[in-house]
C-alpha positions in Angstrom: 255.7 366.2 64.7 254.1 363.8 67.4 252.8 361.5 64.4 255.6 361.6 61.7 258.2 360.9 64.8 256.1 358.3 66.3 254.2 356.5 62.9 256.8 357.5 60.2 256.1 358.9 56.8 254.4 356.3 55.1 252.1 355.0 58.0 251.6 359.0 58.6 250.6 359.8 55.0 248.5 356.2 55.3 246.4 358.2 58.5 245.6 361.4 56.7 244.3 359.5 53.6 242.1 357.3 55.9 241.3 360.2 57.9 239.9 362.8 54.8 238.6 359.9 53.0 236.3 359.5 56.2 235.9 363.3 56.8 235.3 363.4 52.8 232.7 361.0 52.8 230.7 363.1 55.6 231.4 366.6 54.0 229.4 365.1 51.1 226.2 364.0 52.9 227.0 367.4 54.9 226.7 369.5 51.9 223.7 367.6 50.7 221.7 367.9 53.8 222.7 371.8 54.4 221.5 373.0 50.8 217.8 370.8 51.3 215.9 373.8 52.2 215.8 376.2 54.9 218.7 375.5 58.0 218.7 376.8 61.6 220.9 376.9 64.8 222.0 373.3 65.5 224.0 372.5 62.4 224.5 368.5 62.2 221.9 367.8 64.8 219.1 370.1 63.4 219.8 368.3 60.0 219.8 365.0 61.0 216.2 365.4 63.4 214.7 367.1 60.6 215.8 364.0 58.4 215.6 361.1 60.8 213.0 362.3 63.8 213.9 363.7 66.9 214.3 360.6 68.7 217.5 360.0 66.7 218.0 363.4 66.1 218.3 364.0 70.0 220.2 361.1 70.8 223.0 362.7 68.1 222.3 366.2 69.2 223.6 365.1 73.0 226.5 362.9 72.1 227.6 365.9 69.1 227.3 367.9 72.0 229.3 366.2 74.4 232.1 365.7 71.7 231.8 369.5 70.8 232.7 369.8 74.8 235.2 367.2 74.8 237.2 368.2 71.9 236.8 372.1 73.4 238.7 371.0 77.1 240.9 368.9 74.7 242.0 372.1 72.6 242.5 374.0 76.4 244.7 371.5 77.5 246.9 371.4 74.3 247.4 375.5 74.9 248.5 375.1 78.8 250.7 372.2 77.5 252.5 374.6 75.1 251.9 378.0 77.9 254.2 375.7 80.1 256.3 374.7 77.7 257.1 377.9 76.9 256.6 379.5 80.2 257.0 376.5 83.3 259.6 376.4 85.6 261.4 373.0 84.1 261.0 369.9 86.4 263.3 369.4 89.8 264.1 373.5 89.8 263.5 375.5 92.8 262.9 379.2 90.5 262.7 379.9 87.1 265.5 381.4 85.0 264.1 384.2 82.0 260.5 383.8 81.0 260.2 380.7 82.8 258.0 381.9 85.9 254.9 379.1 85.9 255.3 376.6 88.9 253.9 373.0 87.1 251.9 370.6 88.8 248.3 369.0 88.3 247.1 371.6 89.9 248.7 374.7 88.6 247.6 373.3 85.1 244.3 373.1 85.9 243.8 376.6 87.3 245.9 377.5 83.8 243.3 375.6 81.9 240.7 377.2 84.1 241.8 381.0 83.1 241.8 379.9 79.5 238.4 378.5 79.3 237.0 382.3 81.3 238.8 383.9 78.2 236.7 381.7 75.8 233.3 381.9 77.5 234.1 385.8 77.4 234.0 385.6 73.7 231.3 383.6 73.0 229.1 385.1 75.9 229.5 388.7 74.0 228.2 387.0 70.5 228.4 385.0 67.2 229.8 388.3 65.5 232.7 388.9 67.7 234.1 384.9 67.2 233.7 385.5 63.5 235.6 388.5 63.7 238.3 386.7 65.9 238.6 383.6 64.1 239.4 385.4 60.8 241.8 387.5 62.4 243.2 384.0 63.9 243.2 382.4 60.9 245.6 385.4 58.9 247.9 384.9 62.1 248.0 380.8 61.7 248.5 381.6 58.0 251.3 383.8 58.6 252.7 381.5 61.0 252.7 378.3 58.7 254.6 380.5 55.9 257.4 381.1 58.3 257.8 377.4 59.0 257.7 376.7 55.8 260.7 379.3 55.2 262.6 378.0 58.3 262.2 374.0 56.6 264.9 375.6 54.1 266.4 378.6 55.7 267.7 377.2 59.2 271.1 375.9 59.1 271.8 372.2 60.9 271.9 372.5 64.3 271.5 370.6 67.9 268.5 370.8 70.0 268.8 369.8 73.5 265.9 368.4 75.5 265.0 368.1 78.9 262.6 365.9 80.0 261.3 364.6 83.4 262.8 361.7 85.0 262.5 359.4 87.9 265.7 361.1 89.2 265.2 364.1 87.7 265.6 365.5 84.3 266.8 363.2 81.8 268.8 365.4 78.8 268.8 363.8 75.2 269.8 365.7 71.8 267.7 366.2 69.0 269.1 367.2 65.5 267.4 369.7 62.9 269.7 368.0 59.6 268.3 370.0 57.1 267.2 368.5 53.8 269.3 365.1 53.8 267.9 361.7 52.2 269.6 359.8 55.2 267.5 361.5 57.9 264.4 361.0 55.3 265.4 357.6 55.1 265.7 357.0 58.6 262.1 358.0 59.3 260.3 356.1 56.4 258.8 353.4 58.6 257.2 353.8 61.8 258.7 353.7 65.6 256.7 353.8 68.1 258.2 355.0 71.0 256.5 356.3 74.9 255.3 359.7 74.6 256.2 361.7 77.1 253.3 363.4 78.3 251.6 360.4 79.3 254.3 358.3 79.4 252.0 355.6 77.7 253.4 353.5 74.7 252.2 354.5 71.3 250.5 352.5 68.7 249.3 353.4 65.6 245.3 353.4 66.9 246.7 355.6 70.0 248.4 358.1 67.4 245.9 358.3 65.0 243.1 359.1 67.8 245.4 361.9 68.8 246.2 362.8 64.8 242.3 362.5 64.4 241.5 365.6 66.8 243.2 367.6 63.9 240.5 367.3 61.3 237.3 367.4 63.5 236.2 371.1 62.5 234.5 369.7 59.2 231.2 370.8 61.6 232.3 374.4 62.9 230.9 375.7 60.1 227.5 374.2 60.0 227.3 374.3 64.0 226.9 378.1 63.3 223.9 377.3 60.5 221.9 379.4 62.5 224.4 382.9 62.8 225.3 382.6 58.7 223.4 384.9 56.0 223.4 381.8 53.7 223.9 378.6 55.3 223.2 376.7 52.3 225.4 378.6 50.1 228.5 378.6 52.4 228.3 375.8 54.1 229.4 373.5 50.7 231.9 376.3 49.6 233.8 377.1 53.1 234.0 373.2 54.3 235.3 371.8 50.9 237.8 374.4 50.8 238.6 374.1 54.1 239.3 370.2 54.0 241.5 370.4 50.8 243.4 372.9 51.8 244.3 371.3 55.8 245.2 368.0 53.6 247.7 369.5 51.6 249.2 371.2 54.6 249.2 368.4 56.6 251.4 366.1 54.1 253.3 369.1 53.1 254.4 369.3 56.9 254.6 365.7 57.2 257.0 365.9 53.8 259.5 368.2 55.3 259.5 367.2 58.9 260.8 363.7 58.3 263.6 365.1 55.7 264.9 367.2 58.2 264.6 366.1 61.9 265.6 363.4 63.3 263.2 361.0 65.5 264.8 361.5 68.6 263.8 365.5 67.9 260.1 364.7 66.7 259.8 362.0 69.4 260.7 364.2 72.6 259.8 367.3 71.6 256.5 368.2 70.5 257.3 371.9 70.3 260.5 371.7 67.6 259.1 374.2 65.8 260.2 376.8 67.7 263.7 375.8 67.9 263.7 375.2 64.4 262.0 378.7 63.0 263.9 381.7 62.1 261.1 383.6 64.2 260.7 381.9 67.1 257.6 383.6 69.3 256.1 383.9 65.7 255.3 379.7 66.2 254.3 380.3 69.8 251.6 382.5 68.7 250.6 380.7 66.2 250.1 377.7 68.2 248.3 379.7 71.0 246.1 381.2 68.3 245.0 377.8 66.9 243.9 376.2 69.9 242.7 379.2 71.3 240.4 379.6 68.3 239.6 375.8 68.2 238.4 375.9 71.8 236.3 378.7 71.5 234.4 377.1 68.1 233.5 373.7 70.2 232.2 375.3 73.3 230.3 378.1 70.6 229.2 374.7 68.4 228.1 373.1 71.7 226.0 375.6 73.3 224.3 375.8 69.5 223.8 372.3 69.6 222.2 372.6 73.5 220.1 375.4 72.4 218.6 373.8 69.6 218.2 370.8 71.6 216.1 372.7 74.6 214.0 374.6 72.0 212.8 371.3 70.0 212.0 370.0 74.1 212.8 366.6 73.9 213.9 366.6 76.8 211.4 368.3 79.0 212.5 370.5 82.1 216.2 369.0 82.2 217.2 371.8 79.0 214.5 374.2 79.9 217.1 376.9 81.3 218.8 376.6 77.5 216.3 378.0 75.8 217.3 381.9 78.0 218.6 384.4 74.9 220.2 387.6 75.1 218.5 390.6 73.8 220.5 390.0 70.7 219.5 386.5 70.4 222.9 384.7 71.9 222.1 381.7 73.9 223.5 383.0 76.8 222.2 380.1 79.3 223.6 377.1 76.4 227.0 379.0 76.8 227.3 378.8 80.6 225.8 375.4 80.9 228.5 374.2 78.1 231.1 376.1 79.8 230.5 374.2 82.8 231.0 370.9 81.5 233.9 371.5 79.7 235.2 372.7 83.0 234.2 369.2 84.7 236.3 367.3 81.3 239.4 369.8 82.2 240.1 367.4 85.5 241.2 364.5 83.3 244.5 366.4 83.1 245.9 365.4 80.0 245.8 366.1 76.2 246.7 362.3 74.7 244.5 360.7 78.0 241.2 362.6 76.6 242.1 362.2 72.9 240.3 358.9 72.1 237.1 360.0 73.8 236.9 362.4 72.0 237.8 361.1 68.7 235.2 358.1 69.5 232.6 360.6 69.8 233.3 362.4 66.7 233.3 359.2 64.5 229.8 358.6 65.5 228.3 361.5 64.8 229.7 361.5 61.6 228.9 358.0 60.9 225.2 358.7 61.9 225.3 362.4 60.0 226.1 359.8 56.6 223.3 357.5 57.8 220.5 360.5 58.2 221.6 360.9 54.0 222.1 357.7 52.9 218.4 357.3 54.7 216.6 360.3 53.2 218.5 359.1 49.9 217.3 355.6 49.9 213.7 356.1 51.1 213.7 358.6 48.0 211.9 361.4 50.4 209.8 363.8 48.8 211.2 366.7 51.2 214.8 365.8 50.4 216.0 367.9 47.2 219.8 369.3 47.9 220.9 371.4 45.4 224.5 369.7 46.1 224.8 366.7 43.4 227.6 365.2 44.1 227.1 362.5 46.6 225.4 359.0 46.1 223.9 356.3 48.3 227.9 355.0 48.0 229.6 357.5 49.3 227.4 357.8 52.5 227.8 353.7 53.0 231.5 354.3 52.5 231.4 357.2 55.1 229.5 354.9 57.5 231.8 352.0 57.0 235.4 354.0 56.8 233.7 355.9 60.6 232.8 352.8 62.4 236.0 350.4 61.8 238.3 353.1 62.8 236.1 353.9 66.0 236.4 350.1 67.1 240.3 349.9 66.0 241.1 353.4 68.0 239.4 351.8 71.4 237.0 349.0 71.2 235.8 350.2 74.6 235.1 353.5 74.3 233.6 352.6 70.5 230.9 350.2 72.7 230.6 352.3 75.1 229.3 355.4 73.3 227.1 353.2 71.0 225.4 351.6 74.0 225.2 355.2 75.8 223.5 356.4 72.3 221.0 353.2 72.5 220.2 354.1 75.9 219.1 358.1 74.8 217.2 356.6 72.0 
């Protein structure tokens, strides 16, 4: 809702093809590294030390895991965002009326955040198989969810949504309107409009919404951060990732689709959670949406403390990782969990979802860029050792991966973009 209302159809449909051509690009060389021989805990950076040498390979290794860690507080402060929407006292009351018992403040939502990110280190402190188990059971709910929606889209009749939102002199009220299918409405939000959001109360540009919009298609790694937990990395990997990427881009344009044929922009603009007013089972959407982030948080901070504990056993970098390398008697990296749990706790300060966004996003692009770059070398310099059993990727679609990752990374924030590549100089 936040892009369509914000970008419009057309420049929204224009972001997911520019995103999944990038994302398609790297599942390629993904696929090609993770079936060339034997794979182990450390997905993407395990790949690309084995293929470019662990100085590069290390360099990657820390900034995958810092934008494992970013994207997990990212994920945390998109659920206390919707746990106060759903829950929070609304701005310039005294006491809640209902369900609406959460005082709001910086504060509050940190210690929110805070709770969340216990129950997530809970999880993955007990084990590999108990996320697996979850995140199945998570993704049946999100399924179940998304067919409801899809229901509402044509079930719901027209109706007025009012929104309250926080003002200088208190709350400002504005109506949004769920049309139903109408070619007007659809009309109406063909071309883009960027408005302020108001969670930041920044102005939106295309490069601000598609950094935000971005965050949405990151988890092309979740599966190959957790090479070292699968019976057959090589075999799953190319299967579950593919599949997974095809079937998030149809949904995402289907949603798109029906979304701008039946709200209006004030209602996508100023309300990020219209779903629920709009579905004929209303908590059905709020767990869905808790579920999602929930179980996107808990793969980062699981794919980062992989990442760190592959990282401390190949000891590049001497003492400083040393306590990474502790394991459970079952073999979790206990130690990678805490230390990565820490961190994320430090990124949880910045406060706000769209704020943190672009970092993260930044990060991602490069490790992707560089994931295309350990193929496209190991391609190129025709390496005896390299023999995927995936075939289709060429020295073309790596460049194109490279190239597609690296303009969007400078349009998105030439700042961060420079700032992350000279941070990744300075590592290697």
């Amino acid at each position: 809702g936040f892009v369509v209302g914000h970008a419009g159809l057309y420049q929204a449909l224009a972001m997911f093809a520019v995103a999944y051509f990038i994302i398609g690009m790297t599942v390629l060389s993904v696929c090609a590294i993770a079936t060339n021989g034997a794979l182990d805990a450390g997905g993407a950076y395990y790949m690309i030390s084995r293929a470019l040498g662990p100085e590069f390979g290390g360099s990657i290794g820390i900034m995958f895991f810092l934008a494992n860690v970013c994207g997990s507080a990212l994920y945390v402060l998109g659920l206390v965002e919707a746990v106060v929407d759903s829950f929070g006292i609304p701005p310039g009351q005294e006491a809640g009326t209902g369900v609406h018992v959460l005082p709001q403040s910086y504060w509050y939502e940190l210690l929110y955040g805070t709770v969340l990110l216990a129950l997530c280190l809970l999880v993955c402190l007990v084990g590999a198989s108990i996320y697996a188990k979850a995140t199945f059971l998570i993704f049946l709910i999100v399924a179940a969810v998304l067919g409801t929606i899809l229901v509402s889209f044509f079930a719901t009749r027209p109706l007025k949504v009012p929104i309250h939102l926080p003002h200088l002199n208190g709350t400002e009220t504005d109506n949004g309107f769920f049309t139903g299918f109408s070619l007007s409405t659809l009309r109406d939000n063909l071309g883009g409009g960027y408005g302020v959001d108001y969670t930041t109360g920044q102005m939106m540009s295309f490069s601000s919404v598609f950094a935000v919009m971005f965050n949405g298609c990151t988890g092309i790694m979740a599966g190959s951060n957790m090479s070292g937990d699968l019976k057959r990395p090589s075999y799953s990997i190319p299967r579950g990732t593919i599949s997974a990427v095809l079937f998030t881009y149809l949904v995402y344009n289907l949603l798109a689709f029906l979304m701008c044929a039946t709200c209006n922009r004030i209602l996508l603009q100023k309300d990020y959670g219209f779903l629920r007013d709009i579905s004929i089972f209303p908590p059905l959407v709020t767990v869905g949406i808790y579920a999602a982030t929930l179980s996107a948080a808990m793969s980062n901070l699981i794919g980062a403390s992989r990442i760190l504990y592959a990282l401390a056993r190949d000891d590049l970098f001497g003492r400083a990782l040393a306590l990474a390398k502790k394991t459970s008697a079952s073999g979790n990296p206990v130690m990678a969990v805490v230390i990565s749990w820490l961190v994320v706790q430090v990124v949880l300060f910045s406060g706000k979802l769209n704020t943190i966004a672009s970092v993260v996003t930044t990060f991602f692009l490069l490790v992707y860029a560089t994931v295309n770059l350990a193929c496209l070398a190991l391609e190129w310099a025709s390496a005896p050792n390299f023999r995927p059993t995936f075939r289709y990727f060429t020295w073309h679609t790596c460049l194109l991966g490279i190239a597609g990752c690296c303009v969007m990374m400078f349009l998105i924030s030439p700042v961060s973009a420079s700032a992350s590549l000279g941070f990744l100089l300075l590592l290697l």
